[in-house]
FIKE-661565 format. One line per 8 residues: number of its first residue (from 1); their letters; for each residue x, y, z of N, C-alpha, C, CB. Coordinates in Angstrom, 1 decimal, always signed. Glycine has a CB too. Example, Ala and Ser with C-alpha at 12.3 -4.5 7.8 and 13.67 -1.06 7.14 Angstrom:
2
1 = AS = +13.2/-5.7/+7.8/+12.3/-4.5/+7.8/+13.2/-3.3/+7.8/+11.3/-4.5/+9.0 ~ +12.8/-2.2/+7.1/+13.7/-1.1/+7.1/+12.9/+0.0/+7.9/+14.1/-0.6/+5.7 $
END
This chain:
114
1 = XXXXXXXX = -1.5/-29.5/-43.8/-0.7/-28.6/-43.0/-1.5/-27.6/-42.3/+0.4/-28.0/-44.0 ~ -1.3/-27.7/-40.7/-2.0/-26.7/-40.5/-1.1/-24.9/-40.3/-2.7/-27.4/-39.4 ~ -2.4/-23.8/-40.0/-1.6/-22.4/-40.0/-1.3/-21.8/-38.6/-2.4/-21.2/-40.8 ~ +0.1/-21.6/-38.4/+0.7/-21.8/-37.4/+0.8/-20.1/-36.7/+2.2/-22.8/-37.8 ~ +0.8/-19.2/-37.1/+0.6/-17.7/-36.9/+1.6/-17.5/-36.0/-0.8/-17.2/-36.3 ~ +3.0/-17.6/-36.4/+4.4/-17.7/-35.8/+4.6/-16.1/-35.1/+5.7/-18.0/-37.2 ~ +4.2/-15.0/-36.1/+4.7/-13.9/-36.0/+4.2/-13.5/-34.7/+4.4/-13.0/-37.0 ~ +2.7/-13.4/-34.8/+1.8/-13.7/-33.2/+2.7/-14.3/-32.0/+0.3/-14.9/-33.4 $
9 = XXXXXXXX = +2.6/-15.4/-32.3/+2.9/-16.5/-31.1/+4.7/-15.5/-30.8/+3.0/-18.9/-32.1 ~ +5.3/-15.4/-31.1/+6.9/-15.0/-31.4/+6.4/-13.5/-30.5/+7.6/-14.7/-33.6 ~ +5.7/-12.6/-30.7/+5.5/-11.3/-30.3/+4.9/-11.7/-28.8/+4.5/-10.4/-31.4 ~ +3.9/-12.2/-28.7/+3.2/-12.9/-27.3/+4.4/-13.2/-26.4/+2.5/-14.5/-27.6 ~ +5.4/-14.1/-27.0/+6.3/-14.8/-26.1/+7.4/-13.6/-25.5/+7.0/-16.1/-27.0 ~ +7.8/-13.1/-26.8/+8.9/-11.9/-26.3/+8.3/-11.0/-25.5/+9.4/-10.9/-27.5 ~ +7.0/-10.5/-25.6/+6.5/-9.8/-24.6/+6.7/-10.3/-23.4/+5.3/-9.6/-24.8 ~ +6.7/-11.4/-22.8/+6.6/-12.1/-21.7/+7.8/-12.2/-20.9/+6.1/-13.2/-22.0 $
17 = XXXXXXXX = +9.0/-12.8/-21.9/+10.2/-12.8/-22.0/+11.2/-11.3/-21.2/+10.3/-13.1/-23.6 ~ +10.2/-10.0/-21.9/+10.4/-8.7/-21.7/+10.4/-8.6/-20.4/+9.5/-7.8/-22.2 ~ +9.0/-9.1/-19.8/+8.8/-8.8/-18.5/+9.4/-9.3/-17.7/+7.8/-8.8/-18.2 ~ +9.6/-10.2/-18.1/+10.6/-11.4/-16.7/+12.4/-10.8/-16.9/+10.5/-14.0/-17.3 ~ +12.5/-9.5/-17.1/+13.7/-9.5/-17.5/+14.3/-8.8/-16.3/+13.9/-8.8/-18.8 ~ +15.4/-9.3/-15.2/+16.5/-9.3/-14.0/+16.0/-10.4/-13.4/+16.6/-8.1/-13.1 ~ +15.3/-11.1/-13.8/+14.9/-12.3/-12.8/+16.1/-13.4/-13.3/+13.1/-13.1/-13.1 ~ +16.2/-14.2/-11.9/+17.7/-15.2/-11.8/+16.9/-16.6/-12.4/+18.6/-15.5/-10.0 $
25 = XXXXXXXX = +18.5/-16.5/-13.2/+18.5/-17.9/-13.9/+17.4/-18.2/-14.9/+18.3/-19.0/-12.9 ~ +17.1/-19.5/-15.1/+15.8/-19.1/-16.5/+15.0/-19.3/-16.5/+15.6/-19.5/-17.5 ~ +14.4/-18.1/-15.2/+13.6/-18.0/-15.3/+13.7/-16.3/-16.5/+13.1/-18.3/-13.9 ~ +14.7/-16.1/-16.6/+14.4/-14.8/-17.4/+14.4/-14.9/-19.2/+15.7/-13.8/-16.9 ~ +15.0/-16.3/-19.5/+15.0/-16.7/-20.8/+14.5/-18.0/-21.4/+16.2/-16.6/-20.9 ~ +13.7/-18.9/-19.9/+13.4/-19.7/-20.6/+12.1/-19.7/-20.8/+13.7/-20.7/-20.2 ~ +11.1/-20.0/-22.0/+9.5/-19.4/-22.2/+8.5/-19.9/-21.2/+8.7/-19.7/-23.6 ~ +8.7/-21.3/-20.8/+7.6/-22.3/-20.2/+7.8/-21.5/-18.2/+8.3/-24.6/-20.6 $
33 = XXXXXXXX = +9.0/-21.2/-18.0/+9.4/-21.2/-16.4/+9.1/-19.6/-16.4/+11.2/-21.7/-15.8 ~ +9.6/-18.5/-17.5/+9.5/-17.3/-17.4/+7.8/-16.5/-17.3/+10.4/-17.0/-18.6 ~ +6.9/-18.1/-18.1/+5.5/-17.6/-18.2/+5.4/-17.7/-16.6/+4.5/-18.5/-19.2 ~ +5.1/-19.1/-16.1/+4.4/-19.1/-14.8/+5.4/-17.7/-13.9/+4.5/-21.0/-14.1 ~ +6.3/-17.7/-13.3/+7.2/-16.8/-12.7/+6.2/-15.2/-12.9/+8.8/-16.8/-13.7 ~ +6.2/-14.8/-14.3/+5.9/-13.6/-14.7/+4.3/-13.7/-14.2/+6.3/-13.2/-16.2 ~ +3.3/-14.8/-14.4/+2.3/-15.1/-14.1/+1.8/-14.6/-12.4/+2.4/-16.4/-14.3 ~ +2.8/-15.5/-11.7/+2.7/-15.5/-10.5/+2.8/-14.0/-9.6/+3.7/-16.4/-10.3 $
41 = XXXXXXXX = +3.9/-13.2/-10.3/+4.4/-12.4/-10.3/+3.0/-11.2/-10.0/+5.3/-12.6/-11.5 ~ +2.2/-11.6/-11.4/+1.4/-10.1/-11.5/-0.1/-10.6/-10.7/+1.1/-9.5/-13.6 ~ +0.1/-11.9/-10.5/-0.8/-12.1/-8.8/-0.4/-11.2/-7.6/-0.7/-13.7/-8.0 ~ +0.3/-11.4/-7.4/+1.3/-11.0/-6.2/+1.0/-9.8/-6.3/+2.9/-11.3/-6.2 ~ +1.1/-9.4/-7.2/+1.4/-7.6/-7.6/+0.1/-6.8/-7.2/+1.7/-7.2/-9.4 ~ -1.4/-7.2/-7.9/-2.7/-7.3/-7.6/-3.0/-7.2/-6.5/-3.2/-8.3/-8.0 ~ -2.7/-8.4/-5.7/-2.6/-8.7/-4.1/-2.6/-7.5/-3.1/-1.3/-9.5/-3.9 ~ -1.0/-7.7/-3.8/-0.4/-6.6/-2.9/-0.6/-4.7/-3.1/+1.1/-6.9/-3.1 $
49 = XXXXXXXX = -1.3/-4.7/-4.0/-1.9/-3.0/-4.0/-2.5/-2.8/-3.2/-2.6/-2.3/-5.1 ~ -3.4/-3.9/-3.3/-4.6/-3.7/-1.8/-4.2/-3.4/-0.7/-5.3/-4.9/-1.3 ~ -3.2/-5.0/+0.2/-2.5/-4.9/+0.7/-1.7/-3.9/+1.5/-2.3/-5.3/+0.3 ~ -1.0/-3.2/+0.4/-0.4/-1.9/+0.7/-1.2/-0.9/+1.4/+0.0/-1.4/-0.3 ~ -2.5/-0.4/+1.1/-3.4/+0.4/+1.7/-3.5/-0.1/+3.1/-4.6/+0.4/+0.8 ~ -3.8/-1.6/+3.4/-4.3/-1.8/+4.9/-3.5/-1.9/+5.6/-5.1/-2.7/+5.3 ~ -2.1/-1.8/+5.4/-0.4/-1.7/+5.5/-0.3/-0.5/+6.2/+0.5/-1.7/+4.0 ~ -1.1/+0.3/+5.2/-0.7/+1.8/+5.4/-1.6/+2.5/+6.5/-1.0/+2.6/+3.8 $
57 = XXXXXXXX = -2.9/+1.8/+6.9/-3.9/+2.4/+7.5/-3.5/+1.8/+8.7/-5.4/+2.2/+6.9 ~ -3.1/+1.0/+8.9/-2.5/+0.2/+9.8/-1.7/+1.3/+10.9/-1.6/-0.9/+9.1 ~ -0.7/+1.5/+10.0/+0.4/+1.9/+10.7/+0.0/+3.8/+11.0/+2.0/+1.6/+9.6 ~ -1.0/+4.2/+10.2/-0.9/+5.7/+10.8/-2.1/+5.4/+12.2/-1.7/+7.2/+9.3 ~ -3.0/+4.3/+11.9/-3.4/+4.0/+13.8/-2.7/+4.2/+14.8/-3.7/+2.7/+14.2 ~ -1.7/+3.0/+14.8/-0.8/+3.2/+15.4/+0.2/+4.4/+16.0/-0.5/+2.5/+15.0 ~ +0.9/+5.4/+14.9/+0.8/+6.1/+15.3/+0.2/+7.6/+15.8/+1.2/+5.8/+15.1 ~ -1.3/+7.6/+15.3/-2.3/+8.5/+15.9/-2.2/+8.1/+17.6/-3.9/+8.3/+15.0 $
65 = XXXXXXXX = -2.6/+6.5/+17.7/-2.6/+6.1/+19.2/-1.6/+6.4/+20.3/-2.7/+4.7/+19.3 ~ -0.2/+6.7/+19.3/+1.0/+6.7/+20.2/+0.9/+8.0/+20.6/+2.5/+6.4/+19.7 ~ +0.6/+9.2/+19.3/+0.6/+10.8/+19.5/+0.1/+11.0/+20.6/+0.0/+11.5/+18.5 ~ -1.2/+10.3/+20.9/-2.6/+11.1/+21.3/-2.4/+9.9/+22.9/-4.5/+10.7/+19.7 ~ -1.8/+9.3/+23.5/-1.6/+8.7/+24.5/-0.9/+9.2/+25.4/-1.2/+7.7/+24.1 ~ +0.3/+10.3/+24.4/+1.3/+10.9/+24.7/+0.7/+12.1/+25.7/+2.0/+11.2/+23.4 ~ -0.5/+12.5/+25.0/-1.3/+13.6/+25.5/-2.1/+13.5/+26.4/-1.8/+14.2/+24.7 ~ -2.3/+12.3/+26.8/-3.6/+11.9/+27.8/-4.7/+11.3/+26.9/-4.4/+13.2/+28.6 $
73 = XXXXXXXX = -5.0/+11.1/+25.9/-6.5/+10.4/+25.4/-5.8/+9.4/+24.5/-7.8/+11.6/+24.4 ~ -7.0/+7.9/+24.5/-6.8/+7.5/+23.7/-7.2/+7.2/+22.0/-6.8/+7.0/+24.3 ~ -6.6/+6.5/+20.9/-6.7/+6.5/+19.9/-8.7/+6.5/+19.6/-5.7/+5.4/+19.5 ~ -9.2/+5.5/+20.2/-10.4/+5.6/+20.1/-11.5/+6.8/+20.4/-10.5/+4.7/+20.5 ~ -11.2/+7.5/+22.0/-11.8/+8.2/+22.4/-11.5/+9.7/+21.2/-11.3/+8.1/+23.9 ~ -10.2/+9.6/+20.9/-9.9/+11.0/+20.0/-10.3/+10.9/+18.8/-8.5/+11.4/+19.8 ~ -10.7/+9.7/+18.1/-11.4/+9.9/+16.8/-13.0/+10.1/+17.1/-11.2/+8.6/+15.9 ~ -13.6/+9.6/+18.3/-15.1/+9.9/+18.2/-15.0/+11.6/+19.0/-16.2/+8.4/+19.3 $
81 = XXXXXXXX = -14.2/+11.5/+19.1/-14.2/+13.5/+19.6/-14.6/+14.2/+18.3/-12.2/+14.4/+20.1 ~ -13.1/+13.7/+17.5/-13.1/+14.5/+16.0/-14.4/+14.4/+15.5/-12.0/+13.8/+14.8 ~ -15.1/+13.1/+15.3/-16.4/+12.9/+14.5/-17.4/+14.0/+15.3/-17.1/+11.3/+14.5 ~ -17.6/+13.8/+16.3/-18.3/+14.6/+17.6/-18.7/+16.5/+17.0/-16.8/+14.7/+19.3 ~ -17.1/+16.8/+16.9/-17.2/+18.1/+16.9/-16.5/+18.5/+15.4/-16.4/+18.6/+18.3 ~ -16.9/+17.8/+14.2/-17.2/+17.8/+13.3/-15.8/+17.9/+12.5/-18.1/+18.7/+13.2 ~ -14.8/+17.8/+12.7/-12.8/+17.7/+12.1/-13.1/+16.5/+11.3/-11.2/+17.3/+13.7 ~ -13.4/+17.3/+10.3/-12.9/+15.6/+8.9/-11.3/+16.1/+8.7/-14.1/+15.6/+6.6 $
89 = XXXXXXXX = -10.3/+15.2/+9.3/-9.3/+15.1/+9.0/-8.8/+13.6/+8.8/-8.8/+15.9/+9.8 ~ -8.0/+13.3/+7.8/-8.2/+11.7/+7.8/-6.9/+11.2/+8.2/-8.6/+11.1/+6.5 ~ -6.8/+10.3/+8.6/-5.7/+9.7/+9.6/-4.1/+10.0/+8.5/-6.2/+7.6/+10.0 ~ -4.2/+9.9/+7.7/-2.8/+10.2/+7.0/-2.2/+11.6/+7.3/-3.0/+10.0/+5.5 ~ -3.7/+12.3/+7.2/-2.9/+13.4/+7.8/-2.4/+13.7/+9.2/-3.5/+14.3/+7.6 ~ -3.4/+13.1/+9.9/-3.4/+13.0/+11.2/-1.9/+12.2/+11.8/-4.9/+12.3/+11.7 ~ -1.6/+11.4/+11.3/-0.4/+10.7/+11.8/+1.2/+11.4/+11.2/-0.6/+9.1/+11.2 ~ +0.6/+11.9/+10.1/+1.9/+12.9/+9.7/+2.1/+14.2/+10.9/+1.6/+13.6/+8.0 $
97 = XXXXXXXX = +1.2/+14.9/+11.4/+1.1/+15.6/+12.0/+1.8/+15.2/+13.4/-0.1/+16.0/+12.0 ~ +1.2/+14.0/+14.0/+1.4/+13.4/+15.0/+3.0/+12.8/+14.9/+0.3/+12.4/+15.3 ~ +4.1/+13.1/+13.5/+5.5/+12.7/+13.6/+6.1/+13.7/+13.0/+5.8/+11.3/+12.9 ~ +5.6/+14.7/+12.6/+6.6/+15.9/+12.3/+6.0/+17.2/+12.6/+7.0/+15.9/+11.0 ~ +4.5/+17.1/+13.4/+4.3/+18.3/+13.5/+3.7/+18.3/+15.1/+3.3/+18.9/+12.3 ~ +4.8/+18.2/+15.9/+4.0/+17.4/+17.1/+2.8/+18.5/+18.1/+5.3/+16.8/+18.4 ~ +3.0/+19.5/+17.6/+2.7/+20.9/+18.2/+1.3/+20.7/+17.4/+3.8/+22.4/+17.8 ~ +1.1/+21.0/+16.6/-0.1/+21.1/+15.6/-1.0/+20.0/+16.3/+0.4/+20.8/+13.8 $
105 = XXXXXXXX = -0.4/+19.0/+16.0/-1.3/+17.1/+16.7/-1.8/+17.4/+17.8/-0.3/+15.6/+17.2 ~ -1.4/+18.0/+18.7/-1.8/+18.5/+20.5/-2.7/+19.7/+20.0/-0.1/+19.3/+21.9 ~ -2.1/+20.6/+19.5/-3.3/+21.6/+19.6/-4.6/+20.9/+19.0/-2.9/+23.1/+18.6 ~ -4.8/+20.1/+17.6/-5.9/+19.4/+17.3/-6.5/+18.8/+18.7/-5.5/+18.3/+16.3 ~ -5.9/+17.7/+19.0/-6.1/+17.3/+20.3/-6.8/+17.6/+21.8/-5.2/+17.3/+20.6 ~ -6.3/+19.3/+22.0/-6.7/+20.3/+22.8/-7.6/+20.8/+22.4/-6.0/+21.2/+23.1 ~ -8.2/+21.0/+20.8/-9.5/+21.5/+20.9/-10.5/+20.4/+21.0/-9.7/+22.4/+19.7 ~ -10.1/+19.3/+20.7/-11.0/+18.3/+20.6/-11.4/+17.8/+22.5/-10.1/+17.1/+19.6 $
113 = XX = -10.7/+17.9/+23.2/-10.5/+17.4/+24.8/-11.9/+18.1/+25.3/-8.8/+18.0/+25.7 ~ -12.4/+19.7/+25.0/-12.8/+20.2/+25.9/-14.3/+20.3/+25.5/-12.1/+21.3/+26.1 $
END
């Protein structure tokens, strides 16, 4: 007879079972479909943290380029200004500025132009 370590195996599975829990159909209760699903799942998830960042860097380019176009210079020319004349400010801030602080974004802008 061999030793089958039920309690283990039983805790493993529920755990798994746990996680797949609002997912449709069975995939939330059945063990074999709920593993790969939950599997797949925490690829995706991995993936996508990264993802999210170049998502995010993405979109404050864009709009630093819209702010700063608005004003006469472009996205490129106004970051080698900033580096130029020494403004470590980093684009998250810079794009927040450029959508709710439009005054502030231009004055950056204006010191950087001359």
């Amino acid at each position: 007879m061999r030793s089958q370590n039920k309690v283990a195996s039983h805790r493993r599975r529920k755990k798994f079972i746990k996680l797949a829990k609002g997912y449709w159909g069975s995939r939330n209760n059945v063990w074999t479909i709920a593993k790969n699903h939950i599997e797949k799942g925490l690829t995706h998830a991995y993936r996508d943290r990264r993802l999210k960042k170049r998502n995010f860097r993405r979109l404050w380019i864009v709009r630093i380029n819209a702010a700063a176009r608005m004003n006469g210079m472009t996205y490129s020319t106004f970051i080698h200004a900033l580096k130029v004349n020494n403004i470590d400010i980093n684009r998250k801030i810079l794009a927040d500025f450029a959508m709710n602080q439009p005054k502030v974004f231009e004055s950056i802008l204006n010191s950087v132009k001359k």
